[in-house]
Backbone as XML, in Angstrom:
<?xml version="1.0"?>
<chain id="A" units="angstrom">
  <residue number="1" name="UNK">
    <atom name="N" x="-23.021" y="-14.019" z="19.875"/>
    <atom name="CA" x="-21.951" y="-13.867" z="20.855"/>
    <atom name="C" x="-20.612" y="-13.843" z="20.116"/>
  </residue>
  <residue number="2" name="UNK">
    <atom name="N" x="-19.695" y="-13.091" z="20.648"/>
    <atom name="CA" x="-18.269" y="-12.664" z="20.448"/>
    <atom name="C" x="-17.317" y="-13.140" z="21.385"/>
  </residue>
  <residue number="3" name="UNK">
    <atom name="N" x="-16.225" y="-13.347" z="21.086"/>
    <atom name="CA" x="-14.757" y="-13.117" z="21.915"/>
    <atom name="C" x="-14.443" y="-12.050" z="22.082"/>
  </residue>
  <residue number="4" name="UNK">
    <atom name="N" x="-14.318" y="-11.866" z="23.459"/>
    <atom name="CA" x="-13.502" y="-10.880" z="24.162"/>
    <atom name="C" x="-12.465" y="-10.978" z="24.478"/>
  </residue>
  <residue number="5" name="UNK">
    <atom name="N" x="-11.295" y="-10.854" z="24.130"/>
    <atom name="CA" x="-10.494" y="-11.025" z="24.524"/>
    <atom name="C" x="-9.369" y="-10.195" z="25.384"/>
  </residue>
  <residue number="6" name="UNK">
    <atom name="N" x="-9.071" y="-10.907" z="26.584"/>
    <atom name="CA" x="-8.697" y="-10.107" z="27.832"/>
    <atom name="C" x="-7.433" y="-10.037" z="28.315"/>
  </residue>
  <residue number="7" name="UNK">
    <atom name="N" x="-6.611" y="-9.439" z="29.999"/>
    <atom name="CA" x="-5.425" y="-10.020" z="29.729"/>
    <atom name="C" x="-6.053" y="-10.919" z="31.150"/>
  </residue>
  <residue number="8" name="UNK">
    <atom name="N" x="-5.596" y="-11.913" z="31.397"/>
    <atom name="CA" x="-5.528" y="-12.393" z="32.840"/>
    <atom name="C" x="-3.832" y="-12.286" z="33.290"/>
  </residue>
  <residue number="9" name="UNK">
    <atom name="N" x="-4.127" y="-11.958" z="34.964"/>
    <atom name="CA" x="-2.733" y="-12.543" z="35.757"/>
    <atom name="C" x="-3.188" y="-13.815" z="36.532"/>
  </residue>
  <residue number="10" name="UNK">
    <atom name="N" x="-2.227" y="-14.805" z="35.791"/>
    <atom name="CA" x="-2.378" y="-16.152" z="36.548"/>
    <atom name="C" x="-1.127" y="-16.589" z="37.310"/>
  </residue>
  <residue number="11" name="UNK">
    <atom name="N" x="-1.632" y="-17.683" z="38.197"/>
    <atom name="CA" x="-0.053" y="-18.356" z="38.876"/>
    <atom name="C" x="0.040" y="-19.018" z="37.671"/>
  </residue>
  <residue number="12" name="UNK">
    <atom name="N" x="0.961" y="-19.956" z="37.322"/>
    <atom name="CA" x="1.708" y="-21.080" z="36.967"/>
    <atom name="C" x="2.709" y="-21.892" z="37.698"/>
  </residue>
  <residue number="13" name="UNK">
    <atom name="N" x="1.939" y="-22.679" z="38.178"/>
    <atom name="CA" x="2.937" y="-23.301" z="39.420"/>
    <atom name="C" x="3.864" y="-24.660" z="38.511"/>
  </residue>
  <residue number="14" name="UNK">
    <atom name="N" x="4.769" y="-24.967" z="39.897"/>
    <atom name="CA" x="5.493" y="-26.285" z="39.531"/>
    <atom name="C" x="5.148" y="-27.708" z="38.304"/>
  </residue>
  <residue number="15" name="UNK">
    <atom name="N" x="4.154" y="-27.394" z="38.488"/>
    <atom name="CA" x="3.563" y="-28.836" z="38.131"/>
    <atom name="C" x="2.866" y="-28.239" z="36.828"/>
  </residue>
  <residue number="16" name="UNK">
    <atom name="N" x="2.593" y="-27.094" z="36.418"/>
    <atom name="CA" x="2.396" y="-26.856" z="35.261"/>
    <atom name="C" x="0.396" y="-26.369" z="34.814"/>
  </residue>
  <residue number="17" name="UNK">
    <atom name="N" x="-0.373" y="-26.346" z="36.153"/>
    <atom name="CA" x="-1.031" y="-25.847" z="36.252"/>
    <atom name="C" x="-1.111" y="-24.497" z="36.501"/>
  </residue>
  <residue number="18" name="UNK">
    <atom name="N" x="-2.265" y="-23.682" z="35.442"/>
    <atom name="CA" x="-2.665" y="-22.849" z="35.597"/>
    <atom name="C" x="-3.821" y="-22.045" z="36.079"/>
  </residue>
  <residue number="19" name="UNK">
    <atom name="N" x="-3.847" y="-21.166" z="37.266"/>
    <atom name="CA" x="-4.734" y="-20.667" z="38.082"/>
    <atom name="C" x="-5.013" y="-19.098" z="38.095"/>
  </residue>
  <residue number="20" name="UNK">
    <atom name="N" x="-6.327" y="-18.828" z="37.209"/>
    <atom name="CA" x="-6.201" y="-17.238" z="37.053"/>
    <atom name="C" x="-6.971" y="-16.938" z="38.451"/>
  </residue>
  <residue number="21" name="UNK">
    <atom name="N" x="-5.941" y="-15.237" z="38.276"/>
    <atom name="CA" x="-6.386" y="-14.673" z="39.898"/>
    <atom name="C" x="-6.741" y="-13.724" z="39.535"/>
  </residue>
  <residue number="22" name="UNK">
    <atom name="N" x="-6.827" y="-12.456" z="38.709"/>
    <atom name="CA" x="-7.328" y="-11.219" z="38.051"/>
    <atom name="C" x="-8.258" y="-11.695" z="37.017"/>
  </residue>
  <residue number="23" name="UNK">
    <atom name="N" x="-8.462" y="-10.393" z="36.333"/>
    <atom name="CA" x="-9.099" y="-10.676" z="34.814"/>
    <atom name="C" x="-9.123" y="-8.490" z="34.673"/>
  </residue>
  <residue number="24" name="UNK">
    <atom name="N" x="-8.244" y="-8.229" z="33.593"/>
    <atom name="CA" x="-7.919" y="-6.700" z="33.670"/>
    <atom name="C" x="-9.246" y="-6.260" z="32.275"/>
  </residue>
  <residue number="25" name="UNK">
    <atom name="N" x="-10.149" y="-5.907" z="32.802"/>
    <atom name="CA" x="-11.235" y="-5.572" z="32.109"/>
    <atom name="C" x="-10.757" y="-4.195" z="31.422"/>
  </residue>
  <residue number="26" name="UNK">
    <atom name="N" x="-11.219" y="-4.195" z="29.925"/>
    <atom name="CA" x="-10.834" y="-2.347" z="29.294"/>
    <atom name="C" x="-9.902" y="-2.339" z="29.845"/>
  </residue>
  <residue number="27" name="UNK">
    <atom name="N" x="-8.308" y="-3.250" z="29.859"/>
    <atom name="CA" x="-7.301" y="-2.094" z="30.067"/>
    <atom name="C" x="-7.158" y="-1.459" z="31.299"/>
  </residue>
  <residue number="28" name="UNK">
    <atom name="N" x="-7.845" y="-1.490" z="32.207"/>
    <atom name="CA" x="-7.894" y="-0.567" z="33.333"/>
    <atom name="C" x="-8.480" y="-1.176" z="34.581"/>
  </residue>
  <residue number="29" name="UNK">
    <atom name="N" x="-9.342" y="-2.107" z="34.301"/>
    <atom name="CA" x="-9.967" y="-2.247" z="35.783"/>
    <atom name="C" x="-9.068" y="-3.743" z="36.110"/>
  </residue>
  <residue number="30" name="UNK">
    <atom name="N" x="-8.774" y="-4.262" z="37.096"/>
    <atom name="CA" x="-8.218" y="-5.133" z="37.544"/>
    <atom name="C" x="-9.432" y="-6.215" z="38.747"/>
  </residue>
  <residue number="31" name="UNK">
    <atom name="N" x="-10.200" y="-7.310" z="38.411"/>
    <atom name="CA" x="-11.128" y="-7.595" z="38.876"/>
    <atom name="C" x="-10.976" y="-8.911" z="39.613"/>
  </residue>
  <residue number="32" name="UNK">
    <atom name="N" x="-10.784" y="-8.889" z="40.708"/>
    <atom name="CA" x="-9.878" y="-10.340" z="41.357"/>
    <atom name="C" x="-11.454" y="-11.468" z="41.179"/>
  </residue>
  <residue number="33" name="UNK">
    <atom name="N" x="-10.505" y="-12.623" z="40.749"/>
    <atom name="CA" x="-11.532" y="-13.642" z="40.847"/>
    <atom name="C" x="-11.183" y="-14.261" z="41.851"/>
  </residue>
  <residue number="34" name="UNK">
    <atom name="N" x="-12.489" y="-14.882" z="42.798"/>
    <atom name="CA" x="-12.434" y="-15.460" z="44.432"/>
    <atom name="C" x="-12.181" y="-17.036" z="44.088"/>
  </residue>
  <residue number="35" name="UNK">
    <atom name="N" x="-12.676" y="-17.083" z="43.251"/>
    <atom name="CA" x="-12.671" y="-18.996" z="43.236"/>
    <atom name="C" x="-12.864" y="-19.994" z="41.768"/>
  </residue>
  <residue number="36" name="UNK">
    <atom name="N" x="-12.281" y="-20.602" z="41.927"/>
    <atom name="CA" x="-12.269" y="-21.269" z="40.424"/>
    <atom name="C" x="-13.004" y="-22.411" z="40.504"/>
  </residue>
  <residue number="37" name="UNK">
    <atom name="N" x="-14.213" y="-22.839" z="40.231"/>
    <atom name="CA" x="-15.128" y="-24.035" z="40.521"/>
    <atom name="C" x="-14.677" y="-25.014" z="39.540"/>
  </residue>
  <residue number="38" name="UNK">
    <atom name="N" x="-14.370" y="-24.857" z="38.719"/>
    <atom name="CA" x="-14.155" y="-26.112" z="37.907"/>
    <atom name="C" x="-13.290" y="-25.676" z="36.699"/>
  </residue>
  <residue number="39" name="UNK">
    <atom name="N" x="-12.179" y="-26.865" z="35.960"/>
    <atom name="CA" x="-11.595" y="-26.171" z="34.623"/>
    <atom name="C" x="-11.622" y="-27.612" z="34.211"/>
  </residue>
  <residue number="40" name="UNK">
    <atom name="N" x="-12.023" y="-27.438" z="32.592"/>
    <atom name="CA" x="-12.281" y="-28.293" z="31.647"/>
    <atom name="C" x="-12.100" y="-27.727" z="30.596"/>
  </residue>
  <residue number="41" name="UNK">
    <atom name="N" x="-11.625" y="-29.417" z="29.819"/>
    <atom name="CA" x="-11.307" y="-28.877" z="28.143"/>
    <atom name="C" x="-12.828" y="-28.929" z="27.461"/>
  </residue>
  <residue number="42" name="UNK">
    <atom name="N" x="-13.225" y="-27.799" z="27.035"/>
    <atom name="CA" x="-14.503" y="-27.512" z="26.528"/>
    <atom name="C" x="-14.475" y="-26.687" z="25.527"/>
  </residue>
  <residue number="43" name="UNK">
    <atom name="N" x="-15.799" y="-26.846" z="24.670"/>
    <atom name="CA" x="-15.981" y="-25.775" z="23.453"/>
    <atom name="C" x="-16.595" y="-24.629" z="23.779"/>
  </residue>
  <residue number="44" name="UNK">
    <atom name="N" x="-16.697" y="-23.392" z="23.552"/>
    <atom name="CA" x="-16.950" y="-22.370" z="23.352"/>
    <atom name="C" x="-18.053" y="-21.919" z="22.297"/>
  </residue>
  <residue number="45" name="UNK">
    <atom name="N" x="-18.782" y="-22.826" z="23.274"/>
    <atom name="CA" x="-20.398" y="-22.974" z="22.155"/>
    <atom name="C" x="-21.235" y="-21.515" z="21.385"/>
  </residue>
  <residue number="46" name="UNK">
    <atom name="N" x="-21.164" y="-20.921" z="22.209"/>
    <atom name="CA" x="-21.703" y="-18.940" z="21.355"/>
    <atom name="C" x="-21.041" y="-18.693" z="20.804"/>
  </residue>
  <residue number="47" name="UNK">
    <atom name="N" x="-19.716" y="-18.693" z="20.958"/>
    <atom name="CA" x="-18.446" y="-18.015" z="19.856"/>
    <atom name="C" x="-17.759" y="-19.074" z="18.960"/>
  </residue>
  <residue number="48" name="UNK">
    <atom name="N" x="-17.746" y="-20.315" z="19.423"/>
    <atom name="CA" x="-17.078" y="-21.435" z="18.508"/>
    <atom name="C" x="-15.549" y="-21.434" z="18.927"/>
  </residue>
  <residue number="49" name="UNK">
    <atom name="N" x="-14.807" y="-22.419" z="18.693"/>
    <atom name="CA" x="-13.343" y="-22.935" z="19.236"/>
    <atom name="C" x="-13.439" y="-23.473" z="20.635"/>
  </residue>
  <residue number="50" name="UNK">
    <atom name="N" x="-12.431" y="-24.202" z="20.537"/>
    <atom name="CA" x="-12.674" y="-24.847" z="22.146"/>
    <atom name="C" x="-11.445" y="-24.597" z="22.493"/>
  </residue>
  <residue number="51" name="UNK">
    <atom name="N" x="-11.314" y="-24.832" z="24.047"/>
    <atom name="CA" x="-10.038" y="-24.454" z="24.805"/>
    <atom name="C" x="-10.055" y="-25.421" z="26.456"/>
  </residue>
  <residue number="52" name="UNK">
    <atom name="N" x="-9.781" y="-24.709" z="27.487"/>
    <atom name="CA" x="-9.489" y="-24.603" z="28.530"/>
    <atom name="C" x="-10.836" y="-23.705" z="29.306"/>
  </residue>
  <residue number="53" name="UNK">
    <atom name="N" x="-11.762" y="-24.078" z="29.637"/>
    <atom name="CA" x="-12.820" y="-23.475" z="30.444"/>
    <atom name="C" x="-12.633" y="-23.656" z="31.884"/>
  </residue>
  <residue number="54" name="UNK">
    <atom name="N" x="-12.907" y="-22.149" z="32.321"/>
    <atom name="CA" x="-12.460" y="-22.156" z="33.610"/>
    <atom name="C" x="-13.298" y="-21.131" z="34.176"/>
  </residue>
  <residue number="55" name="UNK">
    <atom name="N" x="-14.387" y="-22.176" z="35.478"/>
    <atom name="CA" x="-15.433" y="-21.639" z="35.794"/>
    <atom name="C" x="-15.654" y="-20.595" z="36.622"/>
  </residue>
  <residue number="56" name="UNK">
    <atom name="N" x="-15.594" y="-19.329" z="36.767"/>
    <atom name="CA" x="-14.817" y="-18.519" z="38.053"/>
    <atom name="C" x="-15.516" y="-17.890" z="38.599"/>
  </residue>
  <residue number="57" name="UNK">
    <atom name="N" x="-15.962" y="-17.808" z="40.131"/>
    <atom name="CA" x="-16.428" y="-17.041" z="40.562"/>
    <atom name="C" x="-16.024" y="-16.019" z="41.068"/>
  </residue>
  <residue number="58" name="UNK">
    <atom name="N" x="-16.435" y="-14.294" z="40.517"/>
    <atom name="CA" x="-15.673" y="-13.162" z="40.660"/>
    <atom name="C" x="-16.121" y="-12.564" z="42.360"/>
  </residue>
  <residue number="59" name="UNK">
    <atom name="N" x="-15.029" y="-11.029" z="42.213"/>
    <atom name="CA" x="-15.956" y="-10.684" z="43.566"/>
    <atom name="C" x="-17.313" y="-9.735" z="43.892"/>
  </residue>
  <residue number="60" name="UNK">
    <atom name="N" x="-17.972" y="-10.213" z="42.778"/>
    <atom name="CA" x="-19.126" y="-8.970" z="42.667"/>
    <atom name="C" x="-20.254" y="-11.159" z="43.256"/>
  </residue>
  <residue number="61" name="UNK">
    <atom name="N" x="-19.781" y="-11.977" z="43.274"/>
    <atom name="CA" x="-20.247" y="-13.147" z="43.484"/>
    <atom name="C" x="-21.071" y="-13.967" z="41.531"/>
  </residue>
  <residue number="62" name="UNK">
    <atom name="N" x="-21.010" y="-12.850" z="40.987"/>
    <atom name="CA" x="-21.297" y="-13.739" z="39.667"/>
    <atom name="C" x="-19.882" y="-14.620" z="38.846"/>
  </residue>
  <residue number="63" name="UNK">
    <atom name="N" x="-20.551" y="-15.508" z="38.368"/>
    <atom name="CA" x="-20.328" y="-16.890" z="37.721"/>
    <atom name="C" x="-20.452" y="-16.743" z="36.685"/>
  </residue>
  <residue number="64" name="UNK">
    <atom name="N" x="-19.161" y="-16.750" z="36.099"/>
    <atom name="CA" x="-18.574" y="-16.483" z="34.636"/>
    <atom name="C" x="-17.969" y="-17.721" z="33.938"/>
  </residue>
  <residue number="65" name="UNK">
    <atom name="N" x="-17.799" y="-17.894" z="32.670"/>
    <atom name="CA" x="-17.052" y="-18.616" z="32.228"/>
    <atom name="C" x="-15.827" y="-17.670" z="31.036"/>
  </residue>
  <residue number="66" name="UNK">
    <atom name="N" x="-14.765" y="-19.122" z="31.627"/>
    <atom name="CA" x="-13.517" y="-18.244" z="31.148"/>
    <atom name="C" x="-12.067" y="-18.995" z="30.198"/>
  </residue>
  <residue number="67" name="UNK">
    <atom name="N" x="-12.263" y="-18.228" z="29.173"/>
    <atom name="CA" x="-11.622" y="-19.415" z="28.362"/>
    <atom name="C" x="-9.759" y="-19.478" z="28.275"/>
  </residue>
  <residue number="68" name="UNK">
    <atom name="N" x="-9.363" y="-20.289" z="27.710"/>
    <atom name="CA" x="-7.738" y="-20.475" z="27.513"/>
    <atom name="C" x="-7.760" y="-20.892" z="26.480"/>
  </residue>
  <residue number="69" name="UNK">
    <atom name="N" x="-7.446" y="-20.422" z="25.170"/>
    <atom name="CA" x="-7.304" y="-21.540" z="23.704"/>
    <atom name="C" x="-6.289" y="-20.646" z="23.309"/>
  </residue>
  <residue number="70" name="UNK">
    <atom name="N" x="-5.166" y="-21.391" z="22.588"/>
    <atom name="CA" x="-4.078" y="-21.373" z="22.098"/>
    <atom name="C" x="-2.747" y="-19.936" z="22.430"/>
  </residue>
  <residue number="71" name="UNK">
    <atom name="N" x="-2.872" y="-20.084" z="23.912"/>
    <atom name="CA" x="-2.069" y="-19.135" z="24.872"/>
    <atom name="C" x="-3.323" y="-17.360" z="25.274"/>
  </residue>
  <residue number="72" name="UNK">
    <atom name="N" x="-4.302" y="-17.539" z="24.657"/>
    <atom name="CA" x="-5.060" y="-15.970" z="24.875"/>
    <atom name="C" x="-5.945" y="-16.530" z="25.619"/>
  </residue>
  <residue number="73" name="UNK">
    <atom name="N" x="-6.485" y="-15.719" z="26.504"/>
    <atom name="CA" x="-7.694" y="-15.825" z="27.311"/>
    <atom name="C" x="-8.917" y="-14.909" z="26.818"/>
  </residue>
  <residue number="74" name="UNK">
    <atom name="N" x="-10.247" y="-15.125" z="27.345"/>
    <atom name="CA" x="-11.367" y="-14.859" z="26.491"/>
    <atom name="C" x="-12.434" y="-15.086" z="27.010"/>
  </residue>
  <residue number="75" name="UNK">
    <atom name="N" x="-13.700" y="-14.385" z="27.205"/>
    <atom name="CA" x="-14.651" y="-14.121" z="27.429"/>
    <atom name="C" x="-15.917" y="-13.918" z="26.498"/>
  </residue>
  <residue number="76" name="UNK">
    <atom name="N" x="-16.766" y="-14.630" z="26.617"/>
    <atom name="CA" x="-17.791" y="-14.388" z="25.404"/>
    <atom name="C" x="-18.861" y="-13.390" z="25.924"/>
  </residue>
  <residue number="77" name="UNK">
    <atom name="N" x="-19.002" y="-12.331" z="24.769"/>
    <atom name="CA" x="-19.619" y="-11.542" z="25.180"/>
    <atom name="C" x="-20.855" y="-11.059" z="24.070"/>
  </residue>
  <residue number="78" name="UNK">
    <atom name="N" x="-21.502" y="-10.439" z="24.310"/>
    <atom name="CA" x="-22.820" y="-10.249" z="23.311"/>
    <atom name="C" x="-22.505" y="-9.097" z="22.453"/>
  </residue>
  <residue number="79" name="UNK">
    <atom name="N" x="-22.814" y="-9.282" z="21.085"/>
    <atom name="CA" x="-21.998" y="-8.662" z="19.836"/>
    <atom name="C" x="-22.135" y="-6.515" z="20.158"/>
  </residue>
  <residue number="80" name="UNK">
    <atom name="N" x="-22.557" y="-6.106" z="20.511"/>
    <atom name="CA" x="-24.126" y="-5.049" z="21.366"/>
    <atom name="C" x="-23.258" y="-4.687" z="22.090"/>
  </residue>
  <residue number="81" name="UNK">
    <atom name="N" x="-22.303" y="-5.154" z="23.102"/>
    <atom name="CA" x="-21.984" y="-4.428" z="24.206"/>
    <atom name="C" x="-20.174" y="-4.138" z="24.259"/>
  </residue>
  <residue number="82" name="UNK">
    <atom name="N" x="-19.950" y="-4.290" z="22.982"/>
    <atom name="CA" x="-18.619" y="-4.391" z="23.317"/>
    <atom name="C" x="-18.461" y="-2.791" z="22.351"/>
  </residue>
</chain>
């Protein structure tokens, strides 16, 4: 497994939490995520580094995990498909 690395549009509210609402796949597709089940500071066990994991459910209904480490966001993906 690899990093993908993506852009997200997130809020950033008052208080300094961050809540992604897109995830812009290739540049082009714009893929709203419905719900955020859980965010934790976690490692990035297939690709290595740890960050900000943030559990999201998209609107196709699959359950992704989604990372935040050192301001980039990121997706692990299988070395094959990228």
């Amino acid at each position: 497994m690899e990093r993908k690395y993506i852009d997200v549009i997130c809020l950033n509210d008052q208080l300094g939490n961050i809540k992604p609402l897109y995830i812009i796949w290739n540049n082009e597709r714009k893929i709203p995520i419905i719900r955020v089940k859980e965010i934790a500071p976690r490692a990035a066990l297939k690709s290595g580094g740890s960050g900000l994991r943030f559990t999201c459910i998209f609107e196709n209904h699959q359950e992704r995990h989604l990372f935040f480490d050192r301001g980039r966001w990121f997706v692990e993906m299988k070395e094959n498909l990228l």
